[in-house]
Every structure is written in C-alpha cells, then in structure tokens.
C-alpha positions in Angstrom: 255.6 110.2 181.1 253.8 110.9 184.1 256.3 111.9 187.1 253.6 111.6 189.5 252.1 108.8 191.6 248.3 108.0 190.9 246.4 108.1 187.9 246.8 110.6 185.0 244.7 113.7 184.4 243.4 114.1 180.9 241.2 117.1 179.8 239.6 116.3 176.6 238.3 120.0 174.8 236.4 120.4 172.2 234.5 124.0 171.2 230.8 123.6 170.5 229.9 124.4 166.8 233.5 126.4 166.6 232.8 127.9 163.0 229.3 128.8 163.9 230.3 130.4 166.7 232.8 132.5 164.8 230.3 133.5 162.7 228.2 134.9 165.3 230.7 137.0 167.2 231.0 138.9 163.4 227.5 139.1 163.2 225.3 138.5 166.2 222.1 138.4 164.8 222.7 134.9 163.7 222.8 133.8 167.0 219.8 131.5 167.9 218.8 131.3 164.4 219.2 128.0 162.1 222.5 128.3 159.7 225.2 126.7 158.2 228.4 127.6 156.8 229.3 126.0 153.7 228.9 126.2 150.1 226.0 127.3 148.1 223.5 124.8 147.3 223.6 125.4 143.6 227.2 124.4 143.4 226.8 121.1 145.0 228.2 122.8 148.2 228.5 120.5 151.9 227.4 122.0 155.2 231.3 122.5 156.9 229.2 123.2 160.3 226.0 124.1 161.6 224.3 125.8 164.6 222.2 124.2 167.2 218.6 125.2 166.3 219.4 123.8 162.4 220.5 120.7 164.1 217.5 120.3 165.7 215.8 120.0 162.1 217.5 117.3 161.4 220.3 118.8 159.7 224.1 117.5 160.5 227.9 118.5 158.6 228.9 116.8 156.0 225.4 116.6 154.9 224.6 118.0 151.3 224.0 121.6 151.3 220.9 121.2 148.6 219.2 118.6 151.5 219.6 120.8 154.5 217.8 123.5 152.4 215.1 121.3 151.7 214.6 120.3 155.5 215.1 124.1 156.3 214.1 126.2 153.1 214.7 129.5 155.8 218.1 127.8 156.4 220.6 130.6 156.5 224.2 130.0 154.4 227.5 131.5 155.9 230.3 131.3 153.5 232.8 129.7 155.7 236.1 132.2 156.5 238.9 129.7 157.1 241.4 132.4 158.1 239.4 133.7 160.4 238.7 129.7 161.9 242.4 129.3 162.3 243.3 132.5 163.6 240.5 132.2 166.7 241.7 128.5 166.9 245.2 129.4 167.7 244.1 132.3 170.5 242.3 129.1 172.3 245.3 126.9 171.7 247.3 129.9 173.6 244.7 129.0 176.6 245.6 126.0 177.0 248.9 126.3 176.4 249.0 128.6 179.6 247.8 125.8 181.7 250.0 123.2 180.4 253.0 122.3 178.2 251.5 119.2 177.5 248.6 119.8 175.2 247.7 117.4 172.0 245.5 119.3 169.3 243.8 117.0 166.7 241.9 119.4 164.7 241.5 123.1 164.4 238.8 123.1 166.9 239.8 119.6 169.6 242.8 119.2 172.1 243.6 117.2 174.9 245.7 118.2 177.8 247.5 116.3 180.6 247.4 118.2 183.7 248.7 115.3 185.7 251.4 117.4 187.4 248.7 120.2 188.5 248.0 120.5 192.3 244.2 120.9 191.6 241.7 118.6 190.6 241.0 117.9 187.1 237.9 118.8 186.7 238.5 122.5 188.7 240.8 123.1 186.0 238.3 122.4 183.3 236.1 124.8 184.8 238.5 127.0 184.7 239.6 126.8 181.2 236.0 127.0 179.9 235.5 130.3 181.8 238.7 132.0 180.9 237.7 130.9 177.1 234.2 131.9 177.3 235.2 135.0 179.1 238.3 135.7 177.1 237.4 135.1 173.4 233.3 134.6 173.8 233.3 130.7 172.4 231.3 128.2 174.4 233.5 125.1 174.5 232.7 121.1 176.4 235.2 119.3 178.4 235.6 115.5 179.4 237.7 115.3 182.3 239.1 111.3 182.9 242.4 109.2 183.7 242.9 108.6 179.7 242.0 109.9 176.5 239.9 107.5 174.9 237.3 108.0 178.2 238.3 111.9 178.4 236.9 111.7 174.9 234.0 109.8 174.9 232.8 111.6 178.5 232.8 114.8 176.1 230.4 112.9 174.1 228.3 112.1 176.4 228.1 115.4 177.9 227.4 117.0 174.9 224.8 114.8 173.8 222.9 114.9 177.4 222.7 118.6 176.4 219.5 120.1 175.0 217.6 123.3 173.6 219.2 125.7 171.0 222.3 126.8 172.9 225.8 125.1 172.7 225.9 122.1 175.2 228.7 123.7 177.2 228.9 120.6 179.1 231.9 118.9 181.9 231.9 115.7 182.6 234.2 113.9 184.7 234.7 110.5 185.3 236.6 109.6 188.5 239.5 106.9 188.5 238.5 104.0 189.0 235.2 104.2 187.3 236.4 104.4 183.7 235.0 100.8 183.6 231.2 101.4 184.8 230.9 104.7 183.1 231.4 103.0 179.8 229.5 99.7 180.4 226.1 101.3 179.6 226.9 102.9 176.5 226.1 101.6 173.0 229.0 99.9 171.3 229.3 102.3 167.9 230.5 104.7 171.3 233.9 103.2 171.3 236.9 104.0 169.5 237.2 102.0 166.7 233.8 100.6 166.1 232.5 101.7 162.9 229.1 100.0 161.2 230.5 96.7 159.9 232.3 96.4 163.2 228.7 97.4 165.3 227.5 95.0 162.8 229.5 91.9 163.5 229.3 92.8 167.5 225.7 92.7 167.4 225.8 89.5 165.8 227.4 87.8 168.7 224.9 89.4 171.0 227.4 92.3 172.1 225.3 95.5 171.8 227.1 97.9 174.8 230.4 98.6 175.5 229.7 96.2 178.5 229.2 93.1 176.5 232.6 93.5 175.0 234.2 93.9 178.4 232.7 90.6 179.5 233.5 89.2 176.0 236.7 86.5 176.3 239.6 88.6 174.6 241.0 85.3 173.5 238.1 85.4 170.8 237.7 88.6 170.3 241.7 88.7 169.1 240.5 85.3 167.1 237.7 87.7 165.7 239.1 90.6 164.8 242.8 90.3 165.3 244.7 93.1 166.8 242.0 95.2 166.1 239.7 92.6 168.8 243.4 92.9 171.3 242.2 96.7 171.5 238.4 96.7 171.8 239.3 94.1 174.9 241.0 96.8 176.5 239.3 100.2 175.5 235.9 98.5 176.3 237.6 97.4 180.4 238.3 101.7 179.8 241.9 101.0 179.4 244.5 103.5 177.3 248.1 104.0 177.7 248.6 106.7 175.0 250.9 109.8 176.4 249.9 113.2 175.2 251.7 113.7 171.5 253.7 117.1 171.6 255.1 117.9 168.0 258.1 120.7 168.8 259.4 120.2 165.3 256.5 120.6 162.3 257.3 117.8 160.1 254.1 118.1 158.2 251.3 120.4 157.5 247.5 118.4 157.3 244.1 118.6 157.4 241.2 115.5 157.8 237.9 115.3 157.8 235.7 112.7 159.2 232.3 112.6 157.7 229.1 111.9 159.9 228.0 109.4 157.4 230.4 107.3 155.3 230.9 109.4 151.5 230.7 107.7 148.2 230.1 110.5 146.0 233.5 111.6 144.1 232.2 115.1 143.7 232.1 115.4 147.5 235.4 113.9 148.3 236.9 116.0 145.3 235.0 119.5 146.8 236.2 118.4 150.3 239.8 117.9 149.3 239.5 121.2 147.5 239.0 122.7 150.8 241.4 120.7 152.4 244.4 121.7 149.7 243.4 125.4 150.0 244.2 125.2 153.7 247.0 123.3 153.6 248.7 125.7 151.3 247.1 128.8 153.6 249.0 127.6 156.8 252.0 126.5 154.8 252.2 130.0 153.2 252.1 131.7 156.4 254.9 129.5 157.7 256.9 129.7 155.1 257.3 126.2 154.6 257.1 124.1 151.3 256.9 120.2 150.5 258.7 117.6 148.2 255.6 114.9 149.4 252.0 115.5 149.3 250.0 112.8 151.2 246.7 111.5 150.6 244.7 109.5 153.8 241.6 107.5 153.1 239.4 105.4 156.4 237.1 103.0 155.0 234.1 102.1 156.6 235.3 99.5 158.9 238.1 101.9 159.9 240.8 100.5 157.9 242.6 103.2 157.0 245.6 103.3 154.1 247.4 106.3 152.9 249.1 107.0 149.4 252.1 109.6 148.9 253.8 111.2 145.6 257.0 112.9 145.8 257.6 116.0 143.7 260.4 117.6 142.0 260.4 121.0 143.9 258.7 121.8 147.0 255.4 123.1 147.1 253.1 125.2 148.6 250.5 126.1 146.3 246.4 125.0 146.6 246.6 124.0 142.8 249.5 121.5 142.8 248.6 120.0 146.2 244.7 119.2 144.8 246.2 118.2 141.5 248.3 115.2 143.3 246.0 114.5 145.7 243.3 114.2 143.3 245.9 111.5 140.9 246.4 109.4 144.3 242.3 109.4 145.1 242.1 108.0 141.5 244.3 105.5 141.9 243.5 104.2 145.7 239.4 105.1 145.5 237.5 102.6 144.1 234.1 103.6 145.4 233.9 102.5 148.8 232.4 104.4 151.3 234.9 106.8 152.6 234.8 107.9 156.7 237.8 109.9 156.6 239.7 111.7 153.8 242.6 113.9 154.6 245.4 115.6 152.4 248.7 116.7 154.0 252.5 118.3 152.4 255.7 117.0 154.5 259.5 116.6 153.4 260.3 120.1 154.1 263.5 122.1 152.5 266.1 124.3 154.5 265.0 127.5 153.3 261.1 126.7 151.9 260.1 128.5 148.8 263.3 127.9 146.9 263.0 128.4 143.5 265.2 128.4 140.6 266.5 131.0 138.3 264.0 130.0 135.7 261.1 129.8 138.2 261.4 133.4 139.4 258.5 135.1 139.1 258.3 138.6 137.6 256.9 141.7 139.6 253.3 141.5 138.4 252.6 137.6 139.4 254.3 138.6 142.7 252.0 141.1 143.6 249.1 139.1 142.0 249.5 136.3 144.0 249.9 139.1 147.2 246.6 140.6 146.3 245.0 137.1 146.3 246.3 136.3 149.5 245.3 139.2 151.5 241.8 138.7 149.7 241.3 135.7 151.0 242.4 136.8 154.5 240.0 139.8 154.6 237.2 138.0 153.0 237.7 134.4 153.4 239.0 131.6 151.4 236.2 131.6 148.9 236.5 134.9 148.1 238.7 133.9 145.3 238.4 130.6 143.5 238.9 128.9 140.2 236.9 128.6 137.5 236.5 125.1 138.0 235.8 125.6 141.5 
C-alpha cells in the first residue's frame, strides 16, 4: 500500500547484457568485441547472453550456439560463471535495497522498486541509482521510471530499443502520470503484457495492430473474445495496473525461469536449459542451507497459457542430480511438443533444519570432502567446470 496521496512511483531496472558485462570486468579485452556466453557449439550448447556488437549480427539468447557461429564464425564463446552472475547480482540488489525497502526482483539481473514514499522525483532517483551502480560495481544498467509496473516495464523497453551502436543502451525513460495512456497508444500490440503470437495473431485479425486499437476496442467483446485474459488487455492497453510491489521476507521456495526469445520445441534444448536451471537451483539452495520435499516444474505455452506440474519427494533435497531427474519425469509427462516460451524448475516445502539425513544416509569422510572439492570448483571456475558425463 501506498501511504501517500498521488500516483505511485515505480522504477523498473534492468542491467544491460548483465553476464556479458561480468565477463568483461574479468577480462576487458572483450569489451567492444562480438561474444557470447554459453555452451560450446559442438555440444549443442545455447547462447545464455550476448554482447551488443554480436547482436548487431543478428545473433540473440536462446538462439543455438552452432547458428550464431555460423552468422559470426569470429564469434567469441565465454563459458558462462554462474557464481560469479549471482554474487554481482546480489551487490546490485544491495543498491537498491539502500534506496528502498520495497524492491521486487524477478530475475537474477531485473527488479522493480517503489519509491512512492521518496521526497524526490522518480526519475532523479533513477539517475541516481544508475550512477552509483555504474560507479560502484562498473555495470551499465536501463531504467523505466512510470506510475505502475507494467508501463515502468515496457518504458524500459522502449528505451533500450531507441538505443543504438555497440555500447549498452544505458537508457531512462520516464513516463509522467497521466500519460501512461498516450505513451502506449503508438506501440505495436506484441508490446504488451500478455500478448504472445497467437494472441498478436487474433488481434490483428480484428484490425487491432497497436496498443491503441485495443484501448478503443469495447471491453465487453474483448472479455467475449478472450475471457479474463480480454478483462486485462482492456485495462493494461488504457495503461492501467494495480499490482503492489511483492516483498518475499520468508523464502518459501528457491527457482529459476527462462523465457526464450523465440518459442522452443526442441527437447534437447529444454532438457540442456533445465540442466542449467537444476544446477543453480541446487547452487543457491546449498549456500542457504535449505533443502526441498517438492521440486516444481513451470511450462508457458505460446499463447501464454501457462501450467505447472509438482512431485513430492521422500527426503528433502538439494542436489543438481535429483532436481533434473524429477524435473525431467514431469517435462515428459506435461510436454507434448508444443512450442515452449517459458520453462522454469524450482524446490519449495522446506524442513526445520535442511539437510537432514538419516543414520543410513550419512555420508563417509571421503564423499564429504568430494562433494566440498566440487563445490569450491565450481565457485572458482564456474559451474561448468565440473559436469556429468552425460552432460
């Protein structure tokens, strides 16, 4: 709740090409040269990010590592260092943090923030939090600055994209109450929350192309349409959203999604990407000392319909291997081949005391300083430092 009078302040912040930008602060002579961090070609690896001048080729994440050699053959490949991602995420979560209590992280590299109860103006602050992060850590980051997250959001889109050369955007753009409306009338439809492709599709069919024609569109038949899903594109199209800023205090589960550029329908990359997914799920559940009874498996289709399938196990996990083993059982069962926008795999249904194991589970000295070895491995040297055979 907002104890102010007026409209809220929402800072939407996300860091421009964050693991590519990690990558160059260990080694700066990637910097204004085309490269990607993934996995190798040869192994049917997927670019995880990629810098600006390899973007300009054409190439995008997501996309197969094989193809963005072929539109780059000089393409350079970065082994991506998860550890090191999620450690320089949290220092920037610190940032905003020390602006405001109420900040809403969605991925490892995206937050918003409600400064509604800040004397200054929004987009001041923003400024302000891009220096201190650019001056602070060295990451370039882009802000959209509006009354509500969904335009927050979509300014930061539009920012970035109006953004151009090799360099990260570094863009702000604020849209001023009241104009949440017009700023969004001009924009293509696929701009909006919730419209993917089929959606675009059966928009364009009535002659709605913008985010404007679905503002002037009667809601009545755009609820007849599409149902509650029609109820919402109404109002996010007029540049209205309600939704507070989520603050978990309590962790009640540990998870990680990816949303593909392009919709996925190859099983070999939804199997690689929830490999990657499992490994740092368990990483971030190790160093928390937590453990799971439920492993949790999230699918989008195409059209944004999204379901999600959970298996509870007899003793709580943490491990890479059992996570990817269940999530890869539920993926059988709820994928049937259709094109996939979003997978994610996530552990909840945490014990007491995580890590309990019984007497006949104990683990003798050697596997104990194994497993220790591994760890700090893949700490040092990143996550694929280490990996099974199958891998």
């Amino acid at each position: 709740m907002n104890p102010r009078p007026g409209p809220r302040k929402i800072i939407h912040l996300d860091l421009d090409a964050f693991f590519c930008a990690v990558e160059e602060l260990r080694d700066p002579a990637l910097a204004g040269r085309a490269f990607a961090v993934g996995g190798p070609p040869e192994s049917r690896g997927v670019v995880a990010s990629c810098s600006y001048p390899a973007r300009r080729l054409g190439i995008h994440s997501a996309m197969p590592m094989a193809r963005a050699v072929r539109l780059c053959p000089q393409l350079i490949i970065v082994p991506a260092r998860h550890g090191a991602y999620s450690a320089t995420s949290r220092q920037v979560m610190a940032r905003l943090h020390a602006l405001t209590p109420l900040v809403e992280q969605i991925s490892i590299d995206e937050a918003f923030l409600d400064v509604s109860d800040r004397s200054e103006p929004a987009e001041a602050l923003a400024r302000q939090l891009q220096a201190v992060i650019r001056a602070e850590l060295n990451l370039p980051c882009s802000l959209g600055v509006a009354s509500n997250k969904l335009v927050a959001k979509i300014a930061n889109n539009v920012g970035k994209a109006a953004a151009r050369g090799d360099s990260p955007p570094s863009a702000i753009l604020a849209v001023p109450p009241g104009e949440e409306a017009a700023f969004l009338a001009p924009l293509p439809a696929e701009a909006l929350w919730g419209v993917g492709p089929r959606t675009a599709e059966r928009l364009a069919a009535l002659g709605l192309h913008t985010i404007g024609d679905i503002a002037r569109w009667p809601e009545a038949d755009l609820v007849r349409r599409f149902g509650k899903h029609g109820a919402d594109l109404a109002r996010h199209a007029r540049g209205i959203d309600d939704r507070p800023i989520v603050v978990e205090h309590e962790r009640k589960s540990v998870s990680q999604e990816t949303t593909f550029s392009r919709d996925v329908s190859d099983r070999a990359w939804l199997e690689q990407t929830l490999t990657e997914q499992a490994q740092d799920v368990s990483r971030i559940l190790r160093v928390q000392q937590l453990a799971g009874t439920t492993v949790k498996l999230k699918l989008r289709w195409a059209d944004f319909t999204t379901l999600t399938r959970q298996a509870t196990l007899p003793q709580p996990v943490d491990d890479a291997a059992t996570i990817l083993a269940t999530a890869r059982t539920l993926l059988a069962r709820a994928w049937q081949g259709q094109p996939v926008r979003l997978i994610g795999v996530g552990v909840s249904g945490f014990q007491e005391a995580a890590r309990q194991m019984s007497l006949w589970e104990q683990p003798d000295a050697r596997t104990e300083r194994l497993s220790e070895v591994v760890q700090e491995l893949r700490r040092r040297y990143g996550e694929q430092a280490l990996r099974r055979g199958a891998s």
